[in-house]
C-alpha positions in Angstrom: 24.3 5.5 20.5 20.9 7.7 20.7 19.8 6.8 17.3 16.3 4.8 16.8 16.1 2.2 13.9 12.6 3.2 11.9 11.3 0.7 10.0 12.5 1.2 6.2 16.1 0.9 7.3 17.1 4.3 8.1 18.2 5.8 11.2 16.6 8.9 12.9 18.8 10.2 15.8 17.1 11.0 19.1 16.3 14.8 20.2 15.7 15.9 16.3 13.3 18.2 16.3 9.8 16.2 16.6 8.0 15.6 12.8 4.6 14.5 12.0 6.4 11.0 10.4 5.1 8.3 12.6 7.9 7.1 15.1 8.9 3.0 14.7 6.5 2.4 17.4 3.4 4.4 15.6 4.0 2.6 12.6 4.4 -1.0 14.2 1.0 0.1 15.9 -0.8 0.8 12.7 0.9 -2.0 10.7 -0.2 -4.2 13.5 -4.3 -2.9 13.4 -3.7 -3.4 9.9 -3.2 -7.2 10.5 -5.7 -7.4 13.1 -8.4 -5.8 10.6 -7.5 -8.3 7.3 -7.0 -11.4 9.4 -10.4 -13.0 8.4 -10.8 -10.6 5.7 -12.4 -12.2 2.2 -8.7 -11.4 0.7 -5.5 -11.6 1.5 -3.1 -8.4 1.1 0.2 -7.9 0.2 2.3 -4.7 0.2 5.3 -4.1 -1.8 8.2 -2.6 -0.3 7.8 0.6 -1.7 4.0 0.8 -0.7 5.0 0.4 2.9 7.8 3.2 2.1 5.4 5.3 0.7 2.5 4.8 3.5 5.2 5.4 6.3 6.3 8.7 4.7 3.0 10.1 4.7 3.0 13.2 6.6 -0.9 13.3 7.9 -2.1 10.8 10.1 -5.1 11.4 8.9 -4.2 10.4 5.2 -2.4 6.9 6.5 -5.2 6.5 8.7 -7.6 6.6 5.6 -5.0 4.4 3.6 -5.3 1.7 6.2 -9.5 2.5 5.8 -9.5 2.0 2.2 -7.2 -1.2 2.5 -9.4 -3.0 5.0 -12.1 -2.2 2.4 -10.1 -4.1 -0.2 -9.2 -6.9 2.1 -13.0 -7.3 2.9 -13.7 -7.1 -1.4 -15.5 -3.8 -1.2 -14.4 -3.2 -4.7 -17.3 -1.4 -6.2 -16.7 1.8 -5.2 -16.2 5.0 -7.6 -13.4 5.4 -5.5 -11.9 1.9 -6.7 -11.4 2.7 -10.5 -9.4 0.5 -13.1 -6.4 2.1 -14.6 -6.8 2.8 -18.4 -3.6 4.2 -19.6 -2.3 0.7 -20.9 -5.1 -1.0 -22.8 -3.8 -4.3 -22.3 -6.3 -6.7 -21.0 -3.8 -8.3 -18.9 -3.0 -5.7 -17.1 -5.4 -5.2 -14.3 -4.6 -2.2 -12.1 -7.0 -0.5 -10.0 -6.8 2.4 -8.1 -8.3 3.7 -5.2 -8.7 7.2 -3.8 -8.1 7.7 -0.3 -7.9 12.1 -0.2 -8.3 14.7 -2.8 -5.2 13.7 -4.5 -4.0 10.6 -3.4 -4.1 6.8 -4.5 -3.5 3.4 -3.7 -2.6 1.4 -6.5 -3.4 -2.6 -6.6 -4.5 -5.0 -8.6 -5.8 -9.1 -7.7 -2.7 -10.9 -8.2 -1.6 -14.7 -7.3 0.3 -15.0 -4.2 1.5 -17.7 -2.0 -0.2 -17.7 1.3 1.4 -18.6 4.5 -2.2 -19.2 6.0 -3.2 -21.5 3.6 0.0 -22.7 2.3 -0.7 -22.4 -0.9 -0.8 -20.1 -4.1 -4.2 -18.3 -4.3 -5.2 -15.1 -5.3 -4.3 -11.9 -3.0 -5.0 -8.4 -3.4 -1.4 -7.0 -4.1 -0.7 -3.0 -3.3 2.1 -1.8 -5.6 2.1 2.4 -4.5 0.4 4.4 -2.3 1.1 7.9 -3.6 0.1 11.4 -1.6 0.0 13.3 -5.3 -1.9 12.3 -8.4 0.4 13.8 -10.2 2.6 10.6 -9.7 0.4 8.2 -10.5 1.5 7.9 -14.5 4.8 7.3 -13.4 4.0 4.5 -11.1 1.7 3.2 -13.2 4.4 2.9 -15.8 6.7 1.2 -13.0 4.1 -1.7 -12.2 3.5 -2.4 -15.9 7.2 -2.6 -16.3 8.1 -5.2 -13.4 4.6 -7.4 -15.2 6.4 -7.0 -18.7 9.8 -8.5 -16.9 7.5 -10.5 -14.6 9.3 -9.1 -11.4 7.6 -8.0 -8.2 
């Protein structure tokens, strides 16, 4: 058939009208400078599913290109930037979310986490990216989801 497989699963048939969500082969492209940037990076990174969902489906290529800015800054340990902040709507001191702004209203949401490393081939600690969200306006509720999958220990 004419349909194109895009890389969260779903099919996009060919000769739609064109949209500003990168094509499989843009995204393989930025997911691939991605790699190239955080190879010898200080950190290793890890995106949950839905973060990748959410970074593909932004519409500007300017905000995923500044996503993919702001995590090659975690990657490298730049964390001490007002636009890194820890989240404080759970006191617990356990729970170690951070955000980090990359536009006006939207966020990347991570914390330092352990994580096994195919490089090393161990466990060691990784910088782990739960959401990357295009409004602030749903940050609580992701937020709320993260805390959630620590208190059942899920990822």
């Amino acid at each position: 058939d004419s349909e194109e497989k895009v890389p969260d699963g779903a099919n996009r048939i060919a000769g739609e009208p064109p949209t500003s969500t990168p094509t499989a082969r843009q995204w393989k492209k930025e997911i691939d400078d991605l790699r190239s940037w955080v190879k010898d990076a200080a950190w290793e990174m890890e995106l949950t599913r839905e973060a990748r969902l959410q970074w593909e489906r932004l519409e500007s290529p300017i905000d995923r290109a500044s996503v993919a800015k702001q995590l090659q800054c975690l990657a490298q340990g730049d964390w001490a930037s007002d636009a890194r902040q820890r989240t404080t709507k759970y006191g617990d001191a356990t729970f170690n979310l951070f955000r980090a702004n990359f536009s006006k209203g939207g966020r990347i949401l991570w914390e330092r986490a352990v994580g096994y490393s195919s490089k090393l081939q161990s466990w060691t600690e990784v910088v782990r990216v739960w959401a990357i969200l295009n409004q602030h306006d749903d940050q609580d509720a992701a937020i709320d989801r993260v805390y959630n999958a620590h208190r059942k220990g899920k990822l």
